[in-house]
C-alpha atoms as an extended CHARMM CRD file, in Angstrom:
* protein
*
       174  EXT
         1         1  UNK       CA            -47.9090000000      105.4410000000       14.0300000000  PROA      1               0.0000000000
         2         2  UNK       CA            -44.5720000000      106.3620000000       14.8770000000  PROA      2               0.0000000000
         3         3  UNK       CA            -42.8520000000      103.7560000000       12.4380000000  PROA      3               0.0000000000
         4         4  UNK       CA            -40.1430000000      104.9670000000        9.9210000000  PROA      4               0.0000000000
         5         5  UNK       CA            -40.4840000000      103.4530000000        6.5560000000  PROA      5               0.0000000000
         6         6  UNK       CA            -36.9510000000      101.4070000000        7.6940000000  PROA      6               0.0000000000
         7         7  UNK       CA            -38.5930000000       99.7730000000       10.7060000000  PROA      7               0.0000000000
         8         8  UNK       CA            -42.1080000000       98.8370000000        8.8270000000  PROA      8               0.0000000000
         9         9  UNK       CA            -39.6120000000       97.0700000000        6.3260000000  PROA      9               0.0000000000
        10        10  UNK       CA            -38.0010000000       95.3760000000        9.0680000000  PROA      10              0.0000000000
        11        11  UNK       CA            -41.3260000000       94.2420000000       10.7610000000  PROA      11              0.0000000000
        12        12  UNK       CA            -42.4430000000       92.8780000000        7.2380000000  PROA      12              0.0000000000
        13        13  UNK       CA            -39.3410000000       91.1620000000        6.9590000000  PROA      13              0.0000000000
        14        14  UNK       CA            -39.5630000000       89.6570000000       10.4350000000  PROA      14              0.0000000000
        15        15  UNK       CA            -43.0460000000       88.5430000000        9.7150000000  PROA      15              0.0000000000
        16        16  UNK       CA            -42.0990000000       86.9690000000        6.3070000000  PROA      16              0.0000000000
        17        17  UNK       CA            -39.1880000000       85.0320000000        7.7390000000  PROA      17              0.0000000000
        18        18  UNK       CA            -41.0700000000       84.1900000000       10.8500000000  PROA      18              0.0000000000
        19        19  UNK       CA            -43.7760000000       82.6860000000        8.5140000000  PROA      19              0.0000000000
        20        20  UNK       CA            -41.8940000000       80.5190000000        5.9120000000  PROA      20              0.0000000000
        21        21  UNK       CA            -39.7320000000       79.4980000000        8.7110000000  PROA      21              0.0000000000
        22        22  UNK       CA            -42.8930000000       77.7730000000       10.7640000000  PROA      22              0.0000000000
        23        23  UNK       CA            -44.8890000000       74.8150000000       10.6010000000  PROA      23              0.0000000000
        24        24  UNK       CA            -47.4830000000       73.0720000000        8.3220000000  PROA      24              0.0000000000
        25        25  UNK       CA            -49.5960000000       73.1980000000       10.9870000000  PROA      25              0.0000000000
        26        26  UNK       CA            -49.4730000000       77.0620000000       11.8000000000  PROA      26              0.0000000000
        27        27  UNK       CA            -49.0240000000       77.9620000000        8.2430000000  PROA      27              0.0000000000
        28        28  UNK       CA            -52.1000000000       76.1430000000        7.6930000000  PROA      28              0.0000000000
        29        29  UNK       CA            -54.1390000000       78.1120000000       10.1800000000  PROA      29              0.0000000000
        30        30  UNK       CA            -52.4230000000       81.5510000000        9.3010000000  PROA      30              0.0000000000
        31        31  UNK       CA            -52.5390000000       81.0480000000        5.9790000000  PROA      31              0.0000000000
        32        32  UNK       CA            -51.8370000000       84.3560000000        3.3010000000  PROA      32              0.0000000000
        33        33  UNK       CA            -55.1450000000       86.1000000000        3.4700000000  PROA      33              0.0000000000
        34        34  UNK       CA            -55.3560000000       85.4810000000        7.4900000000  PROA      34              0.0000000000
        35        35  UNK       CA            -51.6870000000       87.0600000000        7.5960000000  PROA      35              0.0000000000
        36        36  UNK       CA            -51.4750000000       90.0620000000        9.1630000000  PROA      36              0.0000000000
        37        37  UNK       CA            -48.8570000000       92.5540000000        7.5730000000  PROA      37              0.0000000000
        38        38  UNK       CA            -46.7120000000       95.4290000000        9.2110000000  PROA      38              0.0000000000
        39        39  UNK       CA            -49.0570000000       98.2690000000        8.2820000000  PROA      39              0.0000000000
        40        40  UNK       CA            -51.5880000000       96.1030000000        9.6540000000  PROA      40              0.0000000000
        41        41  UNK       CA            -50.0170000000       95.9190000000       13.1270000000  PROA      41              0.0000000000
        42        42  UNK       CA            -48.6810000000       99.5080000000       13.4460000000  PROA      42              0.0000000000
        43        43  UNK       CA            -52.2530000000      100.3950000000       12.2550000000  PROA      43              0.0000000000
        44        44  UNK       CA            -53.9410000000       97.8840000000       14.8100000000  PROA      44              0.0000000000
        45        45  UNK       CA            -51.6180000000       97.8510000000       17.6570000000  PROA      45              0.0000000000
        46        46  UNK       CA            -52.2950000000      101.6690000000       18.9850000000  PROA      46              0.0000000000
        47        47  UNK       CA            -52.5500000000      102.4690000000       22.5150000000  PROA      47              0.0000000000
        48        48  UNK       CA            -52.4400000000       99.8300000000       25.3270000000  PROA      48              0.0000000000
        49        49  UNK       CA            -53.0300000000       96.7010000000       24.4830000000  PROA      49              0.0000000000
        50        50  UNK       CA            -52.4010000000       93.2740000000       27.3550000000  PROA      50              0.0000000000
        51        51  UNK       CA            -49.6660000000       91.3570000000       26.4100000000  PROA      51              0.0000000000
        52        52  UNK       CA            -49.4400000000       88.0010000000       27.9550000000  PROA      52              0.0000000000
        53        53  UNK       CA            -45.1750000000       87.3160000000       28.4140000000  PROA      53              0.0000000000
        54        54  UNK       CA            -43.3490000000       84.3980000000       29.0770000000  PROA      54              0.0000000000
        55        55  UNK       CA            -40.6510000000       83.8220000000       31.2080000000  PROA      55              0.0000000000
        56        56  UNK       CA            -38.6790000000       80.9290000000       32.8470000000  PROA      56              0.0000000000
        57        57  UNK       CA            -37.7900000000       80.2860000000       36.4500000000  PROA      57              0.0000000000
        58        58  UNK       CA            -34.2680000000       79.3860000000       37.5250000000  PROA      58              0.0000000000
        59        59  UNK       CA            -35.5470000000       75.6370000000       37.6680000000  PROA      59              0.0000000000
        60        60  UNK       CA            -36.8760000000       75.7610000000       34.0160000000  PROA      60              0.0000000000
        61        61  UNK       CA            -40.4220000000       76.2780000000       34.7140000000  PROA      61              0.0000000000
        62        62  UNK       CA            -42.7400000000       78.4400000000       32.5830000000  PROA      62              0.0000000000
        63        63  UNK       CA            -44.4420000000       81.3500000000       34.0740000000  PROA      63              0.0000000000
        64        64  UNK       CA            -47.2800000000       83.3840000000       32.5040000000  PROA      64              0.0000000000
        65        65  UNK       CA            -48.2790000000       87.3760000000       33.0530000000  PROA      65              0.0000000000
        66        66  UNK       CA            -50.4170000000       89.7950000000       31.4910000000  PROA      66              0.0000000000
        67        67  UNK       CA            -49.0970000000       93.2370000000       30.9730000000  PROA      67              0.0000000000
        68        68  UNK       CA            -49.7700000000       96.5730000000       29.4840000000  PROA      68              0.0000000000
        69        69  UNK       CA            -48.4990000000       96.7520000000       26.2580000000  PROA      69              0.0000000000
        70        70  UNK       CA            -47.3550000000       99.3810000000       23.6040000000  PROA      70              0.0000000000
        71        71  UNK       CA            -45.9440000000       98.6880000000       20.0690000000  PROA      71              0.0000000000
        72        72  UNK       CA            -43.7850000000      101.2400000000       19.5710000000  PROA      72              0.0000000000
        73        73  UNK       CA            -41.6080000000      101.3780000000       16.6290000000  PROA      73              0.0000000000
        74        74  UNK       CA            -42.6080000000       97.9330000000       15.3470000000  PROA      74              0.0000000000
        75        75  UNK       CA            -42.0820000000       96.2440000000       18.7440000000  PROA      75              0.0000000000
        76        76  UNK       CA            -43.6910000000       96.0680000000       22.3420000000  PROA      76              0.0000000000
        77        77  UNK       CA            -42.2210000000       97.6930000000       25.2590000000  PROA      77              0.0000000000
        78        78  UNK       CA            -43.6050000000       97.1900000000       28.7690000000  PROA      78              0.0000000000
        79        79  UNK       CA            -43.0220000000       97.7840000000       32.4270000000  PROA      79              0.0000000000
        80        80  UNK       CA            -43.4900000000       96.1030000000       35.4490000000  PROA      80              0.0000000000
        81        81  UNK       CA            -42.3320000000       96.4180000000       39.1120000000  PROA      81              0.0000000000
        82        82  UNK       CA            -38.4020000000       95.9970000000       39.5140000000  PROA      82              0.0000000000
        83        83  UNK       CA            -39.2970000000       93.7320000000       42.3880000000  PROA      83              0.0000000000
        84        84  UNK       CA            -41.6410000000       91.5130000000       40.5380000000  PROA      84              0.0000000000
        85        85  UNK       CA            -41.0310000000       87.6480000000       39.6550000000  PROA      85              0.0000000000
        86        86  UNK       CA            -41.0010000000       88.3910000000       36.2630000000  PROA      86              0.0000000000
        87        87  UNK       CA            -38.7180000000       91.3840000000       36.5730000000  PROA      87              0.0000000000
        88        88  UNK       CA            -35.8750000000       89.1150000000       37.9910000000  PROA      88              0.0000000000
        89        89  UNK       CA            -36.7300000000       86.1890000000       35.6060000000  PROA      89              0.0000000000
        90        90  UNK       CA            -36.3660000000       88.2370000000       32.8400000000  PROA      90              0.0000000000
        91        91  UNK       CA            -33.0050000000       90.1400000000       34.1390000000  PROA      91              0.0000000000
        92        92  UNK       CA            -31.5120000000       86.3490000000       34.7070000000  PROA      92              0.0000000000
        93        93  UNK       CA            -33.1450000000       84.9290000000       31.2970000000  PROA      93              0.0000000000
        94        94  UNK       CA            -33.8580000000       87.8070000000       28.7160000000  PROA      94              0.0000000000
        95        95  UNK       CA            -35.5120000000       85.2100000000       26.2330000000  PROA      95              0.0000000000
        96        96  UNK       CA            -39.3730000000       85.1540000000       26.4470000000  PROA      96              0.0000000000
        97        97  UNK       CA            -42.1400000000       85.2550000000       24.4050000000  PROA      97              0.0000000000
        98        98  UNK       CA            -45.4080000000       87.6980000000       24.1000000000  PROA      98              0.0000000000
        99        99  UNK       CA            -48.5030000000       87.1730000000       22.9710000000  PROA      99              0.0000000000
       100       100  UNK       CA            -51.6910000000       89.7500000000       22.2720000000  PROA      100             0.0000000000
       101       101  UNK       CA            -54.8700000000       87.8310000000       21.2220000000  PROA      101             0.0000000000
       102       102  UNK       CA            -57.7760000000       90.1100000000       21.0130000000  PROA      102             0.0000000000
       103       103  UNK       CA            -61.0560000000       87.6050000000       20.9620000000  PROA      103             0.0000000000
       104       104  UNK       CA            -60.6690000000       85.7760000000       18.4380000000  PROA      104             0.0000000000
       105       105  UNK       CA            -60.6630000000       88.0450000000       15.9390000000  PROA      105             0.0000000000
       106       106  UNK       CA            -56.6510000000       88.7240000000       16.2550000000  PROA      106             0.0000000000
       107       107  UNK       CA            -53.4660000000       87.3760000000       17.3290000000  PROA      107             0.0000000000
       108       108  UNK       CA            -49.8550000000       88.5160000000       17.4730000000  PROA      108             0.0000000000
       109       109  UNK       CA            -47.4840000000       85.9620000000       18.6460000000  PROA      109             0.0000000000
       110       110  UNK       CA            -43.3890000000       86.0790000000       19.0690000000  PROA      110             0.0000000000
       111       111  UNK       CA            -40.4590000000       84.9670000000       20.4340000000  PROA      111             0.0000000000
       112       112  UNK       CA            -37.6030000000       86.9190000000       21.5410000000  PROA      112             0.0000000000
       113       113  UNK       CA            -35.2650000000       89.0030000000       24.0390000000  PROA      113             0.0000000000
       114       114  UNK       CA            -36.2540000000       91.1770000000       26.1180000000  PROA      114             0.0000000000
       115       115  UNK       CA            -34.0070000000       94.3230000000       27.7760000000  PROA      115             0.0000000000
       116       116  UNK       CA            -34.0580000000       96.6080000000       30.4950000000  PROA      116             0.0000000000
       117       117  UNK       CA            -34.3170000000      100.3260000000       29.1410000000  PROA      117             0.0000000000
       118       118  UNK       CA            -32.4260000000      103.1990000000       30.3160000000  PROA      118             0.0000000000
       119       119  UNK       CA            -31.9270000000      106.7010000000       30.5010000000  PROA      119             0.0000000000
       120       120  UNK       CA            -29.1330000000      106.3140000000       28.0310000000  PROA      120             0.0000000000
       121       121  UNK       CA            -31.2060000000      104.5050000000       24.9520000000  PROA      121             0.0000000000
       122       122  UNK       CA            -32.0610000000      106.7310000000       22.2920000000  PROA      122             0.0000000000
       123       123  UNK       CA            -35.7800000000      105.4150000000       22.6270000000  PROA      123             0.0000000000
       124       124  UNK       CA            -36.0210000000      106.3300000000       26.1160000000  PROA      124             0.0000000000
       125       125  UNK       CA            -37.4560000000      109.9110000000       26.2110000000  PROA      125             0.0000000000
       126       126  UNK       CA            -39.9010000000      109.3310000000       23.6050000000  PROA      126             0.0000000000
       127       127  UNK       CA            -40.7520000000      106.0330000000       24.9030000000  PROA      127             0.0000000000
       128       128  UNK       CA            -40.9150000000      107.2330000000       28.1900000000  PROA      128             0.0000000000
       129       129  UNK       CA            -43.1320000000      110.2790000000       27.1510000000  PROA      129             0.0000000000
       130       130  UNK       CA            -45.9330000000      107.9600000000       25.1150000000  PROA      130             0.0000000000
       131       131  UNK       CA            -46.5560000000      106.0680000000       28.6080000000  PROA      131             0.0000000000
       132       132  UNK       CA            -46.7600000000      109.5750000000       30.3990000000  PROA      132             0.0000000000
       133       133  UNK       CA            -49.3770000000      110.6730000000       27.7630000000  PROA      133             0.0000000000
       134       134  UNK       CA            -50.9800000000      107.2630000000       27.8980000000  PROA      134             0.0000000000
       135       135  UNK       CA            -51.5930000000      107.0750000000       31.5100000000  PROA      135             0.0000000000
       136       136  UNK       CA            -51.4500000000      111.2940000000       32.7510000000  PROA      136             0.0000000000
       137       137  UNK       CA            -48.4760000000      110.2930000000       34.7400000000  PROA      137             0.0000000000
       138       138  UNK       CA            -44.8550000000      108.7280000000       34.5020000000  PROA      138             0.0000000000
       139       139  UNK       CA            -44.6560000000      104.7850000000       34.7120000000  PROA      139             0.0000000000
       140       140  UNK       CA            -41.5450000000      106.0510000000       36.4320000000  PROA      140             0.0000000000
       141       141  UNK       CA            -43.6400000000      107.3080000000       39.5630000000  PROA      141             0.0000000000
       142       142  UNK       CA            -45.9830000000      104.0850000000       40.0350000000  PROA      142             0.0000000000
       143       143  UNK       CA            -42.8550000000      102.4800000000       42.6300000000  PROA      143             0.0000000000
       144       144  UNK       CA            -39.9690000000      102.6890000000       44.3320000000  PROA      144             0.0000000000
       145       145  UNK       CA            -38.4370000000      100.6270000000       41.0720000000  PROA      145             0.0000000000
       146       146  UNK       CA            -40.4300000000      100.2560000000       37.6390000000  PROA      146             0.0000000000
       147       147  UNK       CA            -38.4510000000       99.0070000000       34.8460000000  PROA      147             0.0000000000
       148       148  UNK       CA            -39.5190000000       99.5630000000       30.9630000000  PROA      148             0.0000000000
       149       149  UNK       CA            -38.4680000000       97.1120000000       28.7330000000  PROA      149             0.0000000000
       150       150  UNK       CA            -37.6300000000       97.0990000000       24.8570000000  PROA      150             0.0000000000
       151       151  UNK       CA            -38.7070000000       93.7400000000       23.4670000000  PROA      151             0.0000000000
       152       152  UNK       CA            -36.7400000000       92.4710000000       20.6730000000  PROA      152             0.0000000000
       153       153  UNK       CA            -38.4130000000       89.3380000000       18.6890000000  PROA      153             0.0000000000
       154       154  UNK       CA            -36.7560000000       87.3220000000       16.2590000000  PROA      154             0.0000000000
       155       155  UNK       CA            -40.0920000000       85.2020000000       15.2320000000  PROA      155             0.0000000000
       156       156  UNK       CA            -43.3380000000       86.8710000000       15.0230000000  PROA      156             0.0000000000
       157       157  UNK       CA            -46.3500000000       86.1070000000       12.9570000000  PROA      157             0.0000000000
       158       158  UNK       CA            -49.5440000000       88.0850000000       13.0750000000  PROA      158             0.0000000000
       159       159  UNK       CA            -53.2240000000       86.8330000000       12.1670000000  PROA      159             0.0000000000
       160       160  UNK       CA            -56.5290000000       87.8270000000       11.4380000000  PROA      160             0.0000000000
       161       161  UNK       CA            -58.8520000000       85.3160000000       10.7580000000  PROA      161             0.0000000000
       162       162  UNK       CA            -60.9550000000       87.5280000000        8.7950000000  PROA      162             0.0000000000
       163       163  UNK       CA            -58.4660000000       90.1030000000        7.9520000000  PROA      163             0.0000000000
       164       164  UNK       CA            -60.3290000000       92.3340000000        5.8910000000  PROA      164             0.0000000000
       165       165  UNK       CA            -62.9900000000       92.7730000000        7.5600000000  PROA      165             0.0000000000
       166       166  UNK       CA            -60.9750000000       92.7420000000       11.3630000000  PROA      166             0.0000000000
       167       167  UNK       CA            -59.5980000000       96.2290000000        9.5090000000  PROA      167             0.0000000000
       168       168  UNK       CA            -62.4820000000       97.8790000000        8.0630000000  PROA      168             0.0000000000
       169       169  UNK       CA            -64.1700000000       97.2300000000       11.8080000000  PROA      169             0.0000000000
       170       170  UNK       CA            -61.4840000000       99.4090000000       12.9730000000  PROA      170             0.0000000000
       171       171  UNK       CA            -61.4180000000      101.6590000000       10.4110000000  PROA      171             0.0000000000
       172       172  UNK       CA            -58.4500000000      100.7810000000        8.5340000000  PROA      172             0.0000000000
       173       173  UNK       CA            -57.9860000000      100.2670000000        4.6210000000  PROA      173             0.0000000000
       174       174  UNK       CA            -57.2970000000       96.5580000000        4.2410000000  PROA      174             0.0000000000
């Protein structure tokens, strides 16, 4: 877990607003003991886990990928191929959404921008190093252009529809 106390608030406050903000319907099926909270996700959301992400064509249309993902800091970053559809879609139109359902057990759903990282982020190095350590080499060395992105949502809502016992399966203190 490499959240600081300031970014798990941050997720929990993100979750909370993204929550009372939805619908009957989806507040309804992720209701307060399917919820899943900020320690949950930092606690659940280790290692890779596939992301499916959104994107847009130039004519409007929506386009669907999956893609390694690691939640780092209370928020996904990921990497694809600077030549890739979804690399230019997302340069043109930053706003997507991302999605990691794991059976039906858990789901983490969310809307928001997406940007390309760079040497100069204060995120990169360390970011950059957990995908070294991940993989045994550099995400940087899998093309001739590979792009990591920092996701940024502004609605995400995370669910468990038997939260409890989702954690203690994984070995976490619910």
């Amino acid at each position: 877990m490499l959240e600081t106390a300031e970014e798990l608030t941050a997720l929990q406050d993100l979750l909370d607003r993204s929550h009372a903000r939805s619908t009957d319907h989806l507040r309804g099926i992720i209701s307060d003991e399917r919820r899943l909270t900020a320690q949950d996700l930092v606690a659940l959301l280790t290692g890779m886990k596939v992301i499916s992400v959104s994107t847009v064509t130039a004519q409007g249309h929506p386009r669907i990928s999956a893609m390694d993902g690691h939640f780092l800091h209370g928020s996904w970053s990921f990497s694809t191929s600077g030549t890739a559809a979804k690399a230019r879609h997302m340069h043109v139109r930053p706003d997507v959404s991302v999605a990691h359902v794991d059976h039906e057990e858990l789901a983490v759903f969310s809307h928001g921008r997406v940007g390309e990282m760079a040497e100069s982020d204060p995120d990169w190095a360390e970011t950059l190093d957990h995908w070294t350590n991940h993989y045994g080499s550099s995400p940087l060395s899998w093309g001739e252009r590979i792009v990591l992105y920092r996701y940024r949502p502004h609605w995400m809502v995370g669910y468990a529809w038997k939260r409890e016992e989702v954690l203690r399966k994984r070995g976490i203190s619910p």
